[in-house]
C-alpha positions in Angstrom: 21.6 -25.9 35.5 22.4 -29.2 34.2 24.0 -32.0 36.1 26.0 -34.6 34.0 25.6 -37.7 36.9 21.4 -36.9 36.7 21.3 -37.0 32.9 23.3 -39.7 32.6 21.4 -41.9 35.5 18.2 -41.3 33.2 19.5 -42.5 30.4 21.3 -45.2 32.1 18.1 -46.9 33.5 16.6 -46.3 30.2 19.1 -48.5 28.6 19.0 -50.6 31.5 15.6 -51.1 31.4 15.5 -52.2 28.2 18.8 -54.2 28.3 17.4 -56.2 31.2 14.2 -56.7 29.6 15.8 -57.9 26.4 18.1 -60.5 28.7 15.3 -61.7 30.2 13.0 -62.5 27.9 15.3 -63.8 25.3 17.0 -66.2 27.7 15.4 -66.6 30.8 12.0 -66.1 31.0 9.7 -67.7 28.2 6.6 -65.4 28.4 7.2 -61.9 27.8 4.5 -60.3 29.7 6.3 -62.1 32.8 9.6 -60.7 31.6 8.5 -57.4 31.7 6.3 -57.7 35.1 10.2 -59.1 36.6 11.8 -56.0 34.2 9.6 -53.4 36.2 9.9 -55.2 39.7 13.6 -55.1 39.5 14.0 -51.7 38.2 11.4 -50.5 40.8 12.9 -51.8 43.8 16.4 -52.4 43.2 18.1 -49.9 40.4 15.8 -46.9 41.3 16.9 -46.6 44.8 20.3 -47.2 44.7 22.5 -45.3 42.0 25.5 -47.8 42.4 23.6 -50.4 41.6 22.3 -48.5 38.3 25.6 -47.3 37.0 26.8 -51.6 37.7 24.3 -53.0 36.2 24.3 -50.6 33.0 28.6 -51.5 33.1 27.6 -55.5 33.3 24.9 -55.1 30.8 27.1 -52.9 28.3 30.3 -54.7 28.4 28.3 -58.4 28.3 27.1 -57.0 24.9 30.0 -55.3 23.9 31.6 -58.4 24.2 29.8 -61.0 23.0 29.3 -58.6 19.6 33.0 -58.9 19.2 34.1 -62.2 20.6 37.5 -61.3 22.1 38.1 -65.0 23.1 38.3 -66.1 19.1 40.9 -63.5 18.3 43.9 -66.0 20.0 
C-alpha cells in the first residue's frame, strides 16, 4: 500500500528542487528566471532518472545547510 523509499523520493526532489533553486539563484546565477530554467533542466535530466543521484544530492544539499546554520568549525 504505501512504500517508504517512493514517498520519501517525492519529497526528496521537492526539497531538492527547491534547495537547488535557492543555491543557485542566491549565489550563482544572477537572474532568477535563468536559475529556475537551470533548476528544471537539472532536475529533469539528471535527479529524475536516477534515484541515487536524488537521495546524494538531497544529503549534500541538507547537510551543506545543516552545517553552515550551526558553524561546527567556530566551536574549537
Amino acid at each position: 500500500m504505501f512504500n517508504f523509499w517512493d514517498d520519501f523520493g517525492i519529497v526528496a526532489l521537492i526539497l531538492v528542487f527547491f534547495g537547488l533553486y535557492n543555491l543557485l539563484s542566491d549565489g550563482v546565477i544572477k537572474s532568477r528566471f535563468l536559475a529556475l530554467i537551470v533548476t528544471i533542466l537539472v532536475i529533469y535530466l539528471v535527479v529524475v532518472p536516477y534515484d541515487w543521484f536524488r537521495y546524494l544530492l538531497f544529503a549534500v544539499l541538507f547537510l551543506g545547510g545543516a552545517l553552515a546554520k550551526i558553524k561546527p568549525a567556530e566551536w574549537f
